[in-house]
LOKOL-772311 format. One record per residue: x, y, z of N, C-alpha, C in turn; residue in three letters. Coordinates in steps of 0.2 Angstrom, whole numbers, padded with zeros to 4 digits, always signed. Layout:
REM LOKOL-772311
XYZXYZXYZALA...
This chain:
REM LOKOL-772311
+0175-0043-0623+0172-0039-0618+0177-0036-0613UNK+0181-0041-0610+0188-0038-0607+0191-0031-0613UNK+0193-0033-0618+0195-0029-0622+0192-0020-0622UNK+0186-0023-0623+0182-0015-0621+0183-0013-0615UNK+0180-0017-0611+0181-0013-0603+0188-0009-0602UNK+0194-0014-0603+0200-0011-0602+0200-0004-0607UNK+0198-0004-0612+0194+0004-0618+0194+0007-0613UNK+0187+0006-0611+0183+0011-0609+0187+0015-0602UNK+0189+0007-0598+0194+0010-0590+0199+0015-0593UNK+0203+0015-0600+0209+0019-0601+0207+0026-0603UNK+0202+0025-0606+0197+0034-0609+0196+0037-0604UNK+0193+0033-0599+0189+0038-0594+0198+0041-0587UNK+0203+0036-0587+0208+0037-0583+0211+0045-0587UNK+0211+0044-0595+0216+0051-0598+0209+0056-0599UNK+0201+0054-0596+0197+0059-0598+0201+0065-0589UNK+0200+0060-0585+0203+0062-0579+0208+0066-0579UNK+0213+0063-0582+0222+0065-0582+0219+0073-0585UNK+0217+0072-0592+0215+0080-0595+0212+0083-0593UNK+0205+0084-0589+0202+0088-0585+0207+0092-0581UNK+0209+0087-0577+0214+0091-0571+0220+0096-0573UNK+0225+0094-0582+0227+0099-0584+0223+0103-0586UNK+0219+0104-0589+0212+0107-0593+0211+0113-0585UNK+0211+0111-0580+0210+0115-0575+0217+0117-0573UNK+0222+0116-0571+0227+0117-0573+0230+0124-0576UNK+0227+0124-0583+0230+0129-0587+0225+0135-0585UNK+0218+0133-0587+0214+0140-0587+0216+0144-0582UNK+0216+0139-0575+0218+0143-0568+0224+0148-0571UNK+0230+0144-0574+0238+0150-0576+0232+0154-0579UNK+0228+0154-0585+0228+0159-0589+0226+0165-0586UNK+0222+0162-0581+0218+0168-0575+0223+0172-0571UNK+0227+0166-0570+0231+0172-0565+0235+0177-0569UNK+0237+0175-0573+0241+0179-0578+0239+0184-0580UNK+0231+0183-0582+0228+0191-0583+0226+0189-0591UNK+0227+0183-0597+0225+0181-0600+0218+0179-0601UNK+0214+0177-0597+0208+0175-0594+0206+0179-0589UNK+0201+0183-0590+0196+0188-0586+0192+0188-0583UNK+0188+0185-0577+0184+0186-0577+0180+0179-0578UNK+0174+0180-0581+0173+0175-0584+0173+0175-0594UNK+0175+0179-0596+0177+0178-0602+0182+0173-0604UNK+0182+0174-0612+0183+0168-0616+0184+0161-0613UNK+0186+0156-0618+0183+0150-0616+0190+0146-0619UNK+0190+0141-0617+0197+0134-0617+0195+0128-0619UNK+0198+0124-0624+0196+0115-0627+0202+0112-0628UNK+0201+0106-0626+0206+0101-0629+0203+0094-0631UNK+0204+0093-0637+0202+0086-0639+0206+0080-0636UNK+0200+0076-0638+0202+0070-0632+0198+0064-0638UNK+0202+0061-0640+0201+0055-0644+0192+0058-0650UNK+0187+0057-0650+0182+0059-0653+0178+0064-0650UNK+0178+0068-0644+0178+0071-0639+0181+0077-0638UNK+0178+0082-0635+0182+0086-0633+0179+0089-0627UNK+0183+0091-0624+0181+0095-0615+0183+0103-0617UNK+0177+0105-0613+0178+0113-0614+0175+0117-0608UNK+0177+0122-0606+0177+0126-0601+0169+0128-0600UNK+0165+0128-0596+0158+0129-0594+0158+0139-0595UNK+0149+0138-0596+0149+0147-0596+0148+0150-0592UNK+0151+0156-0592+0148+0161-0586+0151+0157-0581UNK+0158+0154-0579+0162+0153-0573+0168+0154-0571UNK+0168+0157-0563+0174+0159-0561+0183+0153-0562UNK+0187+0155-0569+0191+0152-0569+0194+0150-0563UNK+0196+0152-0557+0200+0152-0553+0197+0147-0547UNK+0191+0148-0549+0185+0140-0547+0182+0136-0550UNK+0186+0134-0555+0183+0130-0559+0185+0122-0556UNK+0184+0117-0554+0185+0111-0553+0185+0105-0558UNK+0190+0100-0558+0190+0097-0565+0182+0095-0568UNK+0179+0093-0563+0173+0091-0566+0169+0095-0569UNK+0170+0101-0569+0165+0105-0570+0166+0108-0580UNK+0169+0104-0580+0172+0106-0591+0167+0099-0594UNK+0162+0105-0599+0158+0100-0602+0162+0096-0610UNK+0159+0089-0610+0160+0085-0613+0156+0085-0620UNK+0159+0085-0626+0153+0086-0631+0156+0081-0637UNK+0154+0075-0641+0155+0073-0646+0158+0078-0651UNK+0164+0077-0656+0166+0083-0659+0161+0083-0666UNK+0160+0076-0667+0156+0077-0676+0148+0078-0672UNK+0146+0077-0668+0138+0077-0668+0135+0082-0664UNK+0142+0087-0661+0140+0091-0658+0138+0088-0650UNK+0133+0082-0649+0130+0083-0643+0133+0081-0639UNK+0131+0087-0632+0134+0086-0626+0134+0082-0621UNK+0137+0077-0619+0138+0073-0616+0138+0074-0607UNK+0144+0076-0605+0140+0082-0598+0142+0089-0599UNK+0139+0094-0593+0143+0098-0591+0137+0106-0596UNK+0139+0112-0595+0136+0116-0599+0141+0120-0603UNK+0143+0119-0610+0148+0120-0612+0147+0131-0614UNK+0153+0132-0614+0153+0140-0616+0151+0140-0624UNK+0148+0145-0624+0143+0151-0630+0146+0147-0636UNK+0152+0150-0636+0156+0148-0642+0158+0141-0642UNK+0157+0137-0639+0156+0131-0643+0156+0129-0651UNK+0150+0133-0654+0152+0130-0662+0159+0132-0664UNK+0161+0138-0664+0168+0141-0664+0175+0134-0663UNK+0174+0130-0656+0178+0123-0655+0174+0120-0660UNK+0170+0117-0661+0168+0112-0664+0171+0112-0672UNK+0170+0121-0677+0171+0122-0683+0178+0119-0683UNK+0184+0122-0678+0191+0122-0680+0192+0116-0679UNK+0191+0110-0676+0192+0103-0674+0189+0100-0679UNK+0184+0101-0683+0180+0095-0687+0185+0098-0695UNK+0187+0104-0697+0190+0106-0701+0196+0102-0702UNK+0200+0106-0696+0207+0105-0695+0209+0099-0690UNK+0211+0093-0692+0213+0087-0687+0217+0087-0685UNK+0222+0093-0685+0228+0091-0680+0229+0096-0674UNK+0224+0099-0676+0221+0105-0667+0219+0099-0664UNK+0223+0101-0658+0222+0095-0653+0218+0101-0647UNK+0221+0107-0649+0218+0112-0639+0217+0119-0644UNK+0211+0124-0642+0210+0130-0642+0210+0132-0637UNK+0213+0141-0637+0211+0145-0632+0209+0150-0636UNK+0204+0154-0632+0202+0160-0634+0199+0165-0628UNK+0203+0171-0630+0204+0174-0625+0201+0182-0627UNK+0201+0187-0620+0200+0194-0625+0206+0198-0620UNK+0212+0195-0622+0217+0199-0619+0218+0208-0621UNK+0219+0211-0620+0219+0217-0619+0223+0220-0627UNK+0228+0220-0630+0233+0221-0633+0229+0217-0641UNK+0227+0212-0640+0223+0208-0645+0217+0212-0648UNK+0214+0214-0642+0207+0215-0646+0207+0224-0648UNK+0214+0226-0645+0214+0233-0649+0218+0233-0656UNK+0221+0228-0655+0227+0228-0662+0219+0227-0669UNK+0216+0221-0667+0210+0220-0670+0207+0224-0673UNK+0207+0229-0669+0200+0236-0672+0204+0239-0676UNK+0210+0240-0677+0214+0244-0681+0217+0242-0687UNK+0219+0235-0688+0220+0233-0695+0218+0224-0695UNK+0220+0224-0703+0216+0216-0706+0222+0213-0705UNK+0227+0213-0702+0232+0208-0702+0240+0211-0698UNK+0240+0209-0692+0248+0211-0688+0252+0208-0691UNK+0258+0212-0690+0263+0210-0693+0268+0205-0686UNK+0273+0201-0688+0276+0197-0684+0283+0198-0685UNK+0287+0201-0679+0292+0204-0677+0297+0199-0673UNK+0294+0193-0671+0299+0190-0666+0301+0184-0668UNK+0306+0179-0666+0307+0173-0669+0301+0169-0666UNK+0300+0168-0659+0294+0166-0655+0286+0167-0660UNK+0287+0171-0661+0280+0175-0667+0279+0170-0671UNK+0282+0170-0676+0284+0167-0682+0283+0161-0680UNK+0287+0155-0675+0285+0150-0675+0279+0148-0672UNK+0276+0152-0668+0270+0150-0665+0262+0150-0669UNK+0263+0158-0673+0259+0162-0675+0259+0160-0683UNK+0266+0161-0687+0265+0161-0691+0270+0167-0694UNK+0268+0169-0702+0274+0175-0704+0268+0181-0702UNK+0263+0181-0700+0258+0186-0700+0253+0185-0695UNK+0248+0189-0691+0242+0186-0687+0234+0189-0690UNK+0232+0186-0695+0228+0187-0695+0221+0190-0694UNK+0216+0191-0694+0211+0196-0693+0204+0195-0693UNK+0200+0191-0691+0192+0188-0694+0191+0195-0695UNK+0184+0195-0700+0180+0198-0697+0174+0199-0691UNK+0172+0203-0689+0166+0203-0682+0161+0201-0684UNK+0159+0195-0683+0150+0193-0683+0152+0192-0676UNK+0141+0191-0675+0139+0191-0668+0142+0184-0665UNK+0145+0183-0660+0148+0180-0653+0141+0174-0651UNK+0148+0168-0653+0143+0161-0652+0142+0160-0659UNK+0140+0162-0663+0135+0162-0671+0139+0157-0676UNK+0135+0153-0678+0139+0150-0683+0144+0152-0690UNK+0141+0158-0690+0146+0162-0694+0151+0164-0693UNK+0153+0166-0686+0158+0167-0683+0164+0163-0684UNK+0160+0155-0681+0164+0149-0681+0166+0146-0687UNK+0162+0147-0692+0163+0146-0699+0171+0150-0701UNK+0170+0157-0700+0173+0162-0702+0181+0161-0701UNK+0182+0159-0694+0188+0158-0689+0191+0154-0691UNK+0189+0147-0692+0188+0137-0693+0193+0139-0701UNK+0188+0147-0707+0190+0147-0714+0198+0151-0714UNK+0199+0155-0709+0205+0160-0708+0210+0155-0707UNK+0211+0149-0701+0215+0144-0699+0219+0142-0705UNK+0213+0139-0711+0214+0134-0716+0218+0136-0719UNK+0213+0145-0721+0216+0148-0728+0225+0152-0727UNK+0225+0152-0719+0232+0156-0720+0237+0150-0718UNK+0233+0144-0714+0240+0141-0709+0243+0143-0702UNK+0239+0149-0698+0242+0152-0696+0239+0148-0690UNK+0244+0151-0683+0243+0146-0677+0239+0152-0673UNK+0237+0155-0676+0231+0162-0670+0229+0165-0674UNK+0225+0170-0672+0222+0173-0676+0217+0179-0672UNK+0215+0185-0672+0211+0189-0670+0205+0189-0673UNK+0200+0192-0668+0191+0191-0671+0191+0199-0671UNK+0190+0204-0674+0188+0209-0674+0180+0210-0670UNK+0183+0217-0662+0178+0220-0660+0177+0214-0652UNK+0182+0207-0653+0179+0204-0649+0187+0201-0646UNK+0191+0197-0649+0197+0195-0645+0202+0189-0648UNK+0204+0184-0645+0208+0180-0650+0208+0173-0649UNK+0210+0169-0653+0209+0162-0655+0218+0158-0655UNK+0220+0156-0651+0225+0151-0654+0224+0145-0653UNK+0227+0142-0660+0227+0134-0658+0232+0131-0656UNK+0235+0123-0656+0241+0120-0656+0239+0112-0653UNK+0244+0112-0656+0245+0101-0656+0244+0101-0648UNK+0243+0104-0642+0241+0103-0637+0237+0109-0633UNK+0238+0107-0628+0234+0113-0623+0240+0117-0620UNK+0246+0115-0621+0252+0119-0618+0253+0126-0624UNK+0255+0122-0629+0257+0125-0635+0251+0130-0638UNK+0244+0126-0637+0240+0135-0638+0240+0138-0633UNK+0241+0138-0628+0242+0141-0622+0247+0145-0623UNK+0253+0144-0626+0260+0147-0627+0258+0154-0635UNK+0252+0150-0638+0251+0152-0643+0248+0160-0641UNK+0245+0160-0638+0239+0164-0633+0246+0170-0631UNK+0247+0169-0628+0253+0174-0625+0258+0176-0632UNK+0259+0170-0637+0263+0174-0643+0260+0182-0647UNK+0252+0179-0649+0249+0183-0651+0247+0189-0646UNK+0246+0188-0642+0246+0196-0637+0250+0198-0638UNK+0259+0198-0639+0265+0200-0639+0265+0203-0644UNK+0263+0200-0650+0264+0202-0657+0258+0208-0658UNK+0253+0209-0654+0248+0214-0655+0252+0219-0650UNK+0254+0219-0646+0258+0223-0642+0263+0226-0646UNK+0267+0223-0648+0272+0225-0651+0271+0228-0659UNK+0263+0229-0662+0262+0234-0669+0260+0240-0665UNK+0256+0238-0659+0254+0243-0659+0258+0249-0656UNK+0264+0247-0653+0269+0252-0648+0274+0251-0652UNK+0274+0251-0659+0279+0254-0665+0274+0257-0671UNK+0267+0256-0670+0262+0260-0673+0266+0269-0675UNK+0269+0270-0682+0271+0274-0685+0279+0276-0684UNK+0284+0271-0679+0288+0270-0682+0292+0265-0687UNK+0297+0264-0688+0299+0257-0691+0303+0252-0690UNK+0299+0248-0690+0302+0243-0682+0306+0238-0689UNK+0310+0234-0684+0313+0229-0691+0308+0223-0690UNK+0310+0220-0696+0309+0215-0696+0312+0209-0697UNK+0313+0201-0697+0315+0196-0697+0316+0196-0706UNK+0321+0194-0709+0320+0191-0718+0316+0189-0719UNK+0311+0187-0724+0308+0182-0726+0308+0175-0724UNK+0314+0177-0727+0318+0168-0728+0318+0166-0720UNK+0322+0169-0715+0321+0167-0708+0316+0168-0706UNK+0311+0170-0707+0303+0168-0703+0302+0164-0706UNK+0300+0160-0713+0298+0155-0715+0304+0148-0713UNK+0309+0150-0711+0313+0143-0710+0311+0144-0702UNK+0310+0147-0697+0309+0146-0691+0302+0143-0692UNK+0297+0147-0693+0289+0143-0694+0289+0136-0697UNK+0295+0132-0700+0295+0125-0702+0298+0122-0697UNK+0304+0124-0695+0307+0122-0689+0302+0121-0683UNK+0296+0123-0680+0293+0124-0676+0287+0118-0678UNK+0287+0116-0683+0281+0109-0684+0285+0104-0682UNK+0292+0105-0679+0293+0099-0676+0297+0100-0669UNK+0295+0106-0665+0296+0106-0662+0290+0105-0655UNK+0293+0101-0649+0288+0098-0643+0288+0102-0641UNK+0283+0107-0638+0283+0112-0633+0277+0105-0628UNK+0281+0107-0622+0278+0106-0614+0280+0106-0609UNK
C-alpha cells in the first residue's frame, strides 16, 4: 500500500511539473504569433494519460489547472473540457508510441502553403531534421471528425515525417517532447514560408544523401 501511494504521490507531483510546462509553452506559442486566439490546440503524454489544452480559451490565460486530462486508450476524460480535436491527439498517440507532445496550430504560411500543393518541399538542414526529407499534406475532412484524425494519425505512419499540413485548416507537429514539437511547429511554418516565397523560382536544395544523413542524425538528438 506504501508502494502505491508513493505511485500515486509521484504521478500526480510530474502531473503538476507538466501542466505548468504545458502552460509554459502554449503561453510562448501565443506570444510568438504561433497560437491565435483561441485556435489550435496542444498535448503532451503523460505516462497512460494525456493533458490537453481546454476549448474555446484565452491561451495567454490559460492556468495550469485548467488543461483537460483524458485516458489515451479509452478516450475518457478524466478532468477539465478538452479541445474539438481531441480524437486527432488520441489517433496519433494510440498509433504512434513514441509521440510524447502534439501541437497544432493554423500559423499563417502553413495553412496557405496547404491550399496549393500535396507536399512542401524541405530546404533547410533544421527542416529535414525536424520535419523530414518533405512536409506532407492531409487531406480536408470536417475539423474534430474522426476522419480527420484517422487521416493525420495514417500520414504520420505512412511517411515518417515529424509535421504535417491539414488542407483548408492548419498544421500538426509531433516530437519525443513538448519542446521539440514545439520546435517542430516553427520548422514547418519556415518550410511553408520558404516554397512559397521561391514559388516559381529555383531554390536549391540539400543532396539527398545530406537530408537523409541529417533526419537520422536528429533521432538522436535531445532538444530542450
Amino acid at each position: 500500500m506504501l508502494l502505491l501511494h508513493a505511485k500515486g504521490a509521484e504521478l500526480r507531483t510530474m502531473e503538476a511539473q507538466m501542466r505548468r510546462e504545458l502552460r509554459q509553452m502554449v503561453r510562448r506559442g501565443a506570444r510568438e504569433g504561433l497560437l491565435r486566439g483561441t485556435f489550435g490546440n496542444v498535448s503532451v503524454r503523460l505516462g497512460e494519460e494525456l493533458l490537453i489544452t481546454p476549448t474555446g480559451r484565452d491561451y495567454l490565460k490559460l492556468q495550469a489547472e485548467d488543461f483537460a486530462a483524458v485516458d489515451v486508450v479509452s478516450g475518457k476524460v478524466r478532468a477539465g473540457d478538452p479541445s474539438s480535436e481531441l480524437p486527432l491527439h488520441l489517433a496519433v498517440y494510440r498509433l504512434l508510441p513514441q509521440v510524447q507532445a502534439i501541437w497544432h496550430d493554423h500559423s499563417p504560411f502553413a495553412v496557405a502553403a496547404g491550399l496549393v500543393t500535396d507536399e512542401v518541399p524541405v530546404y533547410t538542414g533544421e527542416g529535414h531534421g525536424l520535419i523530414g526529407l518533405a512536409l506532407p499534406v492531409a487531406p480536408y475532412l470536417p475539423s474534430g471528425s474522426r476522419s480527420l484524425a484517422d487521416a493525420v494519425a495514417d500520414v504520420f505512419e505512412r511517411t515518417g515525417a515529424g509535421a504535417c499540413l491539414m488542407r483548408n485548416h492548419g498544421a500538426v507537429a509531433v516530437g519525443a517532447s513538448l519542446f521539440s514539437a514545439y520546435c517542430g511547429a516553427i520548422a514547418l511554418e519556415e518550410a511553408s514560408m520558404h516554397y512559397l516565397v521561391t514559388s516559381g523560382l529555383s531554390p536549391a536544395a540539400l543532396p539527398p544523401e545530406e537530408a537523409k544523413a541529417i533526419r537520422a542524425a536528429f533521432a538522436s538528438y535531445r532538444m530542450r
